[in-house]
N, C-alpha and C positions, 0 to 999 in steps of 0.2 A: 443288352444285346440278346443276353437265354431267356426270354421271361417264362416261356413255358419248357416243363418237362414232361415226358412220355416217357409211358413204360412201352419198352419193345418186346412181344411174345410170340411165340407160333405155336400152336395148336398142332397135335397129332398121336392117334391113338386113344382119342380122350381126355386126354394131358392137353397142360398150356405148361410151358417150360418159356427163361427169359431166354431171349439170346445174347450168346457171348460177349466178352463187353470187347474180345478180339477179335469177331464180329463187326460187333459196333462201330471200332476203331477201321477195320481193312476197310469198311463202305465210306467212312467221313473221311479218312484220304486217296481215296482214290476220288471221292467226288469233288475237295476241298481243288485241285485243279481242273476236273474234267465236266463240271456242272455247277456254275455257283450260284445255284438258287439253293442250292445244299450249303453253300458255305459255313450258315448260321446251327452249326449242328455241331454236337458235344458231345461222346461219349461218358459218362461218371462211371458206371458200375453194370455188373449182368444185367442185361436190361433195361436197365435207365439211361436214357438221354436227356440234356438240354436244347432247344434250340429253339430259333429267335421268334419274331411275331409274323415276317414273311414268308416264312418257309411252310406251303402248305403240305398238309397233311397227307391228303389221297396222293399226290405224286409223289412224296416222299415215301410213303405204302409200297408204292410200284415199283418203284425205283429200290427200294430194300430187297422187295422179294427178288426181283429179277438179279438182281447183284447173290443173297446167299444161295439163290437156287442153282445160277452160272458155276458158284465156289463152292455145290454141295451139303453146305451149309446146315441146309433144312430139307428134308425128304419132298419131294415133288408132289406129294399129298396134304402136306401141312398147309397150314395156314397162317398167315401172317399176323399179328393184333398191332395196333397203336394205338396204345389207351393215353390219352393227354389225362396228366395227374391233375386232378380240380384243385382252386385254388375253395380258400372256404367263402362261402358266400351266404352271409347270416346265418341259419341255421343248415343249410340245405350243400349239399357238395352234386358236383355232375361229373357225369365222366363223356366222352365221345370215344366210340367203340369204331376203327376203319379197319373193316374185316376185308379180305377180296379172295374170293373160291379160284381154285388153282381151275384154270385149263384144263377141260379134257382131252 
């Protein structure tokens, strides 16, 4: 059901910092009934999630920031990251980087 994990980070001041994994956890239940394309979403640790193979990525993006920025969360200048953790693939590992610039 988790096959991929992602680190969750935001940016600001120069810094990338993870976010909280209390965080993590206030966004996947409040979404676990109010959105269930979130369902498939696992908080582990600062920054680290699991979640499953439908759960895309950019709306999951959107849908974070909009949730810690509402909560405070993260400074209205920051930036959000979701690096999906590469699985290894022969010699070569990738990452996918869904950045999105705050509103001016």
């Amino acid at each position: 059901m988790f096959a991929r994990k992602i680190r969750v980070e935001y940016e600001h001041n120069g810094r990338r910092l993870p976010c909280a994994l209390k965080w993590l956890d206030s966004f996947s239940m409040r979404n676990f009934t109010n959105a269930s394309v979130f369902d498939n979403t696992l908080p582990l640790a600062d920054g680290l999630m699991e979640i499953g193979t439908q759960v895309p990525l950019a709306e999951l993006k959107e849908a974070m920031e909009d949730w810690f920025r509402r909560k405070s969360y993260i400074p209205k200048d920051a930036l959000l990251v979701l690096t999906e953790v590469p699985k290894a693939s022969g010699d070569r590992l990738q990452e996918k980087l869904w950045i999105l610039k705050p509103e001016a």
